[in-house]
Backbone as CSV, one residue per row, in Angstrom:
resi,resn,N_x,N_y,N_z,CA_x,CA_y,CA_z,C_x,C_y,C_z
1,UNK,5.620,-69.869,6.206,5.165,-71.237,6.436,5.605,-72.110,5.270
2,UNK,5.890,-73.453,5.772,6.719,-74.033,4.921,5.240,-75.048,4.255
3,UNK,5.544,-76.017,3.614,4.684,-77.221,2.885,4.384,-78.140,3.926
4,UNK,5.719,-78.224,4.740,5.734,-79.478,5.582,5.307,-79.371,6.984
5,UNK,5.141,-77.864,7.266,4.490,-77.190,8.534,2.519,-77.705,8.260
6,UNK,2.668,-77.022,7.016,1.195,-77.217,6.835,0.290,-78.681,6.647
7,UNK,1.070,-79.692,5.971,0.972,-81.099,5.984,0.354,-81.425,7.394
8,UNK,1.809,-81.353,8.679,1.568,-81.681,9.453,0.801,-81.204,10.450
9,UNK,-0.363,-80.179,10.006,-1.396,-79.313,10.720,-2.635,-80.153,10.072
10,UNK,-2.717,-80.062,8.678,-3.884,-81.348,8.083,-3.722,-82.616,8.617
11,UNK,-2.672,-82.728,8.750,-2.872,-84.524,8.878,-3.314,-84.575,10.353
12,UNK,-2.729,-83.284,11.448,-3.576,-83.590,12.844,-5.214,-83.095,12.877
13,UNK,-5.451,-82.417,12.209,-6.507,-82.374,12.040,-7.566,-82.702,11.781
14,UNK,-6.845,-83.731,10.320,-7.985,-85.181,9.896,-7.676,-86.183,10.817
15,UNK,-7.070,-86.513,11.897,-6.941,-87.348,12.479,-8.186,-87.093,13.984
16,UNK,-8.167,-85.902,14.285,-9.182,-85.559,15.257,-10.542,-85.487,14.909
17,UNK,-10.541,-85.107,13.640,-12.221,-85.303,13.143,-12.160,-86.731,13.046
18,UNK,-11.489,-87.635,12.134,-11.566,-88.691,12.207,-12.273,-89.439,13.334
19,UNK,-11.565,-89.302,14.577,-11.174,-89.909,15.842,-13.288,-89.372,16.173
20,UNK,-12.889,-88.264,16.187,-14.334,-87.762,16.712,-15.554,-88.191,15.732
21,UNK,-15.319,-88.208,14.540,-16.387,-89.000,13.766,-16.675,-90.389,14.215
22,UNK,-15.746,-91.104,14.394,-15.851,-92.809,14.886,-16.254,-92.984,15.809
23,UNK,-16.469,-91.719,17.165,-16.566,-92.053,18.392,-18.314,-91.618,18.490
24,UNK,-18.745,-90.949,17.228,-19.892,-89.984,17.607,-20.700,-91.327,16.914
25,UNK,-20.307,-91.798,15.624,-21.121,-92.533,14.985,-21.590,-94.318,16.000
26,UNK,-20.042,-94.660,16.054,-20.083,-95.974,16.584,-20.207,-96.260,17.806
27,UNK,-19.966,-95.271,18.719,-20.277,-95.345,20.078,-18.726,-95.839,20.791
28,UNK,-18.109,-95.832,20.233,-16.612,-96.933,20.853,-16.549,-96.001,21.826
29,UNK,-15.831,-96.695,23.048,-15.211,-95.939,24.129,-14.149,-95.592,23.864
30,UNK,-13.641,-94.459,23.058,-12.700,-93.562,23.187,-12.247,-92.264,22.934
31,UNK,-11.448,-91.698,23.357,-11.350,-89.714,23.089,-9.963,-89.859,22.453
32,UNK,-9.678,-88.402,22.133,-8.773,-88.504,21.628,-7.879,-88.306,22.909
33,UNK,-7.745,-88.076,23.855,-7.055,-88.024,25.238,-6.792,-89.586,25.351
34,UNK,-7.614,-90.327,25.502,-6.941,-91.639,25.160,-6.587,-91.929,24.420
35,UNK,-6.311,-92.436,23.136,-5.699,-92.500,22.574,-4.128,-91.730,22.478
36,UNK,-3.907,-91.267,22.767,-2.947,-90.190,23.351,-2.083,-90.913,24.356
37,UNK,-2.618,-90.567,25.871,-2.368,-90.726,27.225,-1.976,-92.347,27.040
38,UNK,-3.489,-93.286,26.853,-3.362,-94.570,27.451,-2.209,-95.403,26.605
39,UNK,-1.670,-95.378,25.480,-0.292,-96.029,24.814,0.971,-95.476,25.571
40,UNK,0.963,-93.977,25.808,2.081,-93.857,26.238,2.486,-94.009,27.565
41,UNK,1.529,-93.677,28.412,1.319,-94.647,29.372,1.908,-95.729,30.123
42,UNK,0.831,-96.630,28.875,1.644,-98.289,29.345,3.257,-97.914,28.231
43,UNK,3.436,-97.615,27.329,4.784,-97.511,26.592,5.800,-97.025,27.660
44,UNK,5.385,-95.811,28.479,6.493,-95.706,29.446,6.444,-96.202,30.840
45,UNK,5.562,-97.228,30.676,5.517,-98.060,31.939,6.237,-99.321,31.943
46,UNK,6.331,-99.822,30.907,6.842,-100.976,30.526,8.500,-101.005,29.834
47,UNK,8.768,-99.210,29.283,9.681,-99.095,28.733,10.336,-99.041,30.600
48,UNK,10.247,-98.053,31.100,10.648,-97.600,32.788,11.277,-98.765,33.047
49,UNK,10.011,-99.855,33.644,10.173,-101.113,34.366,11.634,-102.115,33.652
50,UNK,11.967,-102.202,32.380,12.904,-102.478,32.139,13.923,-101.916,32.149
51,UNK,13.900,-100.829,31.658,15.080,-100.079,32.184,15.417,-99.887,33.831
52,UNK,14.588,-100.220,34.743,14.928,-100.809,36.320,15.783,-101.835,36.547
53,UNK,15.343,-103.041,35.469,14.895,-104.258,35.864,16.707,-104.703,35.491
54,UNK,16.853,-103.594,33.726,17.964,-104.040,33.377,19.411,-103.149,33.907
55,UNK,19.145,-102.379,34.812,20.053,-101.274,35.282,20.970,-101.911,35.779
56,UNK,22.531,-101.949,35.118,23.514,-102.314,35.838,24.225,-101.684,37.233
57,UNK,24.065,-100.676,36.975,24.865,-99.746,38.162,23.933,-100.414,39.488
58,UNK,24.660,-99.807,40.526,24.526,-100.213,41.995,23.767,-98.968,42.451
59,UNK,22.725,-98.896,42.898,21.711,-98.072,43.448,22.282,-97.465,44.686
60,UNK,22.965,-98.436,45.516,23.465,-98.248,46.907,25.251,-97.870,46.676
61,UNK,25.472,-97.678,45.626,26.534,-96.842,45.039,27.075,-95.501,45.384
62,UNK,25.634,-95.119,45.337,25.544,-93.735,44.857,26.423,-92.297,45.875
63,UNK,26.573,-91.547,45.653,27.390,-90.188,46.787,26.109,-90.678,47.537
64,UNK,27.114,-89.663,48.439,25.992,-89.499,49.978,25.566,-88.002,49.413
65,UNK,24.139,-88.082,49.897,23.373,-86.977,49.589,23.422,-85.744,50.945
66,UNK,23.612,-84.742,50.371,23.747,-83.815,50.633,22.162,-82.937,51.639
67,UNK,21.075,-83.173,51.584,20.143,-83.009,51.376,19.513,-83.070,53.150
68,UNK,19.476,-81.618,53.790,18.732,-81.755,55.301,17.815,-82.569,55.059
69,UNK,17.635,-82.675,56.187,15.980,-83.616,57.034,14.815,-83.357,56.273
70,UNK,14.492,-82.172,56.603,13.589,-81.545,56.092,13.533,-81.301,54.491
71,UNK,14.430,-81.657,53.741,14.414,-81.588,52.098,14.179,-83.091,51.922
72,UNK,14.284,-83.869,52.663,14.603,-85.402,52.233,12.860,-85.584,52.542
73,UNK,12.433,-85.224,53.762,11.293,-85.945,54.503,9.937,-84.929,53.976
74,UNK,10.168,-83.745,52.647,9.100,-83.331,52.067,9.559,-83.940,50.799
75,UNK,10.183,-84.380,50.245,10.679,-85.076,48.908,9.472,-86.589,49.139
76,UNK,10.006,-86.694,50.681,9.275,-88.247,51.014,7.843,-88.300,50.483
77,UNK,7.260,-86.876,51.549,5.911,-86.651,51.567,5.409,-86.526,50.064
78,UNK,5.910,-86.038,49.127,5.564,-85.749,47.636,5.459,-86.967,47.146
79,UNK,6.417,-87.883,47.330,6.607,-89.237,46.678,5.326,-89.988,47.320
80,UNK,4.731,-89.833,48.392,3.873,-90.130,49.124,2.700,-89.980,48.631
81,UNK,2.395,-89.016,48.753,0.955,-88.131,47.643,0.827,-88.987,46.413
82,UNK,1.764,-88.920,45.628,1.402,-89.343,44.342,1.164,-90.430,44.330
83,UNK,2.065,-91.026,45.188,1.452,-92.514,45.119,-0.090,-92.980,45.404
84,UNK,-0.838,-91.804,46.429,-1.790,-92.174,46.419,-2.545,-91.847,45.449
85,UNK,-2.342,-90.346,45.024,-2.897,-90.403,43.694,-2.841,-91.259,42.443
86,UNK,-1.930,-92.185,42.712,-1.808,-92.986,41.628,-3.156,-94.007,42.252
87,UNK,-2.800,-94.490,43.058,-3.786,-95.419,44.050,-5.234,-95.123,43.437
88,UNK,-5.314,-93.932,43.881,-6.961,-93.399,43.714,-7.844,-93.703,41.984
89,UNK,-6.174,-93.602,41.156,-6.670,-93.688,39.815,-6.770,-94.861,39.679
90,UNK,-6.018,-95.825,40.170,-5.797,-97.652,39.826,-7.506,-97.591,40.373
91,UNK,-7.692,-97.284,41.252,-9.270,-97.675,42.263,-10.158,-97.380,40.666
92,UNK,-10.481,-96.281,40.803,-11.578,-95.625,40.076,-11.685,-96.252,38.582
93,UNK,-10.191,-96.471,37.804,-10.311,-97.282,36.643,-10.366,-98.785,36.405
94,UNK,-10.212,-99.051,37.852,-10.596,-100.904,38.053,-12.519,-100.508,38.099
95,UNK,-12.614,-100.182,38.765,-14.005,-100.205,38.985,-15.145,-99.652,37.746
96,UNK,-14.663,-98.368,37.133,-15.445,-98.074,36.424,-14.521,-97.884,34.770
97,UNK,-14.302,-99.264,34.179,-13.303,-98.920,33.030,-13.754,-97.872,31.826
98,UNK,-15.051,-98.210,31.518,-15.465,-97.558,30.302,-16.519,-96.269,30.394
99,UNK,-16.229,-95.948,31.840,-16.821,-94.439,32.279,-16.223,-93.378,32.050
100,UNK,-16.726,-92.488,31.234,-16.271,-91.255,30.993,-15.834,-89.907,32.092
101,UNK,-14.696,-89.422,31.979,-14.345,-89.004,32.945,-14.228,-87.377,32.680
102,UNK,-14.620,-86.764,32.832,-15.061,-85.013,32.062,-14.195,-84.255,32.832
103,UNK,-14.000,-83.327,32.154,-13.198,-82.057,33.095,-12.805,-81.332,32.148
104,UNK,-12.429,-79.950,32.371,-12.049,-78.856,31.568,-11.509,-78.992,30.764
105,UNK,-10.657,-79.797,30.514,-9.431,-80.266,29.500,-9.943,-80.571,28.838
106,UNK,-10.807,-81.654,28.956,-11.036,-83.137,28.133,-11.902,-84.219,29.156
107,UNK,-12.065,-84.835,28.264,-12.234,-86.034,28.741,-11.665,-87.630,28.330
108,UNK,-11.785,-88.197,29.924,-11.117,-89.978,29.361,-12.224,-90.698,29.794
109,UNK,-11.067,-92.017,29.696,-11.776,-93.494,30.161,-11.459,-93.577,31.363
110,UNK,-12.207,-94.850,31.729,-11.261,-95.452,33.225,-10.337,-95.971,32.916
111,UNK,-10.295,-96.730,32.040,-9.017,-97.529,30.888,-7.955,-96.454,31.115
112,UNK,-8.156,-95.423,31.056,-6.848,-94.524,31.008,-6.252,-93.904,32.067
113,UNK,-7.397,-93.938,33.149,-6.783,-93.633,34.419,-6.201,-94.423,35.347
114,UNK,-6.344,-96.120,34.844,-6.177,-97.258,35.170,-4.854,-96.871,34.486
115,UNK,-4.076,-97.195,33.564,-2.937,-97.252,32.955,-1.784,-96.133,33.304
116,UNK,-2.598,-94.613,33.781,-2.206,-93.129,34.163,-1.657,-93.881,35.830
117,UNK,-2.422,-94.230,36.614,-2.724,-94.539,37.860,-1.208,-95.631,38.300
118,UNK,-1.042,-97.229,37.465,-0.190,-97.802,37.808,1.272,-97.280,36.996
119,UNK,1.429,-95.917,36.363,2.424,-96.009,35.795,3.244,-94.793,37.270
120,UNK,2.090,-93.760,37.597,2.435,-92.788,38.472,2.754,-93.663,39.681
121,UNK,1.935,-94.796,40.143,2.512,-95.462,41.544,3.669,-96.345,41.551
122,UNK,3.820,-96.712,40.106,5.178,-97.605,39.855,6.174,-96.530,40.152
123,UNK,6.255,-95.424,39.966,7.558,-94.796,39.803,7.849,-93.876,41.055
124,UNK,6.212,-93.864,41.946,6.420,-92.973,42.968,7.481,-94.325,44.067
125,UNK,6.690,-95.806,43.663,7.542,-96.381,44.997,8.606,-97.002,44.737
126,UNK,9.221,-96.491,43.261,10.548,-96.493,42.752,11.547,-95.182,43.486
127,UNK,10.634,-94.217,43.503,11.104,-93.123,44.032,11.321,-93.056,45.558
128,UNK,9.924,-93.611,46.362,10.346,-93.780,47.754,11.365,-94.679,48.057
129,UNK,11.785,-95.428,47.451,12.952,-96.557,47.415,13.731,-95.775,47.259
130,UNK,14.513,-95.132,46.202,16.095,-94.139,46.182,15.917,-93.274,46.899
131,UNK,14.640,-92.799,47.826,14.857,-91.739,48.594,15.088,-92.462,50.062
132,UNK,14.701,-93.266,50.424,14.939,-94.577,51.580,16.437,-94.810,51.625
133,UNK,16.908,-95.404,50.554,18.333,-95.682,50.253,19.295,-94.278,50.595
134,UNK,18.649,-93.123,50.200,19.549,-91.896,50.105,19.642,-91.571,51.651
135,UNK,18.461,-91.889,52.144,18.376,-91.531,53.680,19.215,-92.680,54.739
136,UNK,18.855,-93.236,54.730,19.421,-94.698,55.297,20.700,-95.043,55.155
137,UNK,21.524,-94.442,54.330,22.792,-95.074,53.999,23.584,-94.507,54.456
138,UNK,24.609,-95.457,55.270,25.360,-95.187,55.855,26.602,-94.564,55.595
139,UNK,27.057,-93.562,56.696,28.221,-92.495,55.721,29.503,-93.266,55.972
């Protein structure tokens, strides 16, 4: 073990007691799962959306896909799901922001399932879009 292995084991460490001292004393709404999750989150929600927004290439460019019926139209269904799961999280963290959300892992906010929620549905109906395009396009 090196100096700089061990540094960076203290410094996560005082950062979680930290985190957990502030949250036990002051009451703030947050875990260390948020803090975590909800920056990167919106960071790759906002980083994504521009990189869409600024994409030069031609979407409708692309080869013709290779891909039966049945690989395209369970690709669909997946892209489908998540979106609602994204849905379900936008719901639950509009409604209840600063409710604690428990489970084996950990626990969050609604704040974070709100931010978890529109980053997974942004990209699922980014996804049903190139899979629309892949299907639809004419050979």
């Amino acid at each position: 073990m090196n100096w700089d292995f061990i540094k960076d084991v203290l410094t996560v460490l005082a950062v979680l007691i930290i985190v957990e001292v502030l949250r036990y004393y002051t009451g703030l709404p947050f875990t260390i799962i948020d803090i975590t999750v909800f920056p990167l989150s919106v960071a790759m929600l906002i980083f994504g959306i521009m990189a869409i927004i600024t994409n030069k290439s031609d979407v409708h460019k692309t080869e013709k896909t290779r891909y039966s019926t049945i690989r395209l139209s369970s690709y669909f269904l997946a892209a489908i799901l998540f979106f609602a799961l994204g849905l379900w999280a936008i719901y639950e963290g509009w409604n209840n922001p600063l409710e604690l959300y428990t489970g084996v892992k950990g626990a969050a906010h609604g704040y974070t399932l709100l931010s978890m929620g529109l980053f997974i549905s942004a990209f699922s109906v980014y996804y049903i879009y190139l899979l629309a395009v892949k299907a639809i396009k004419p050979v």
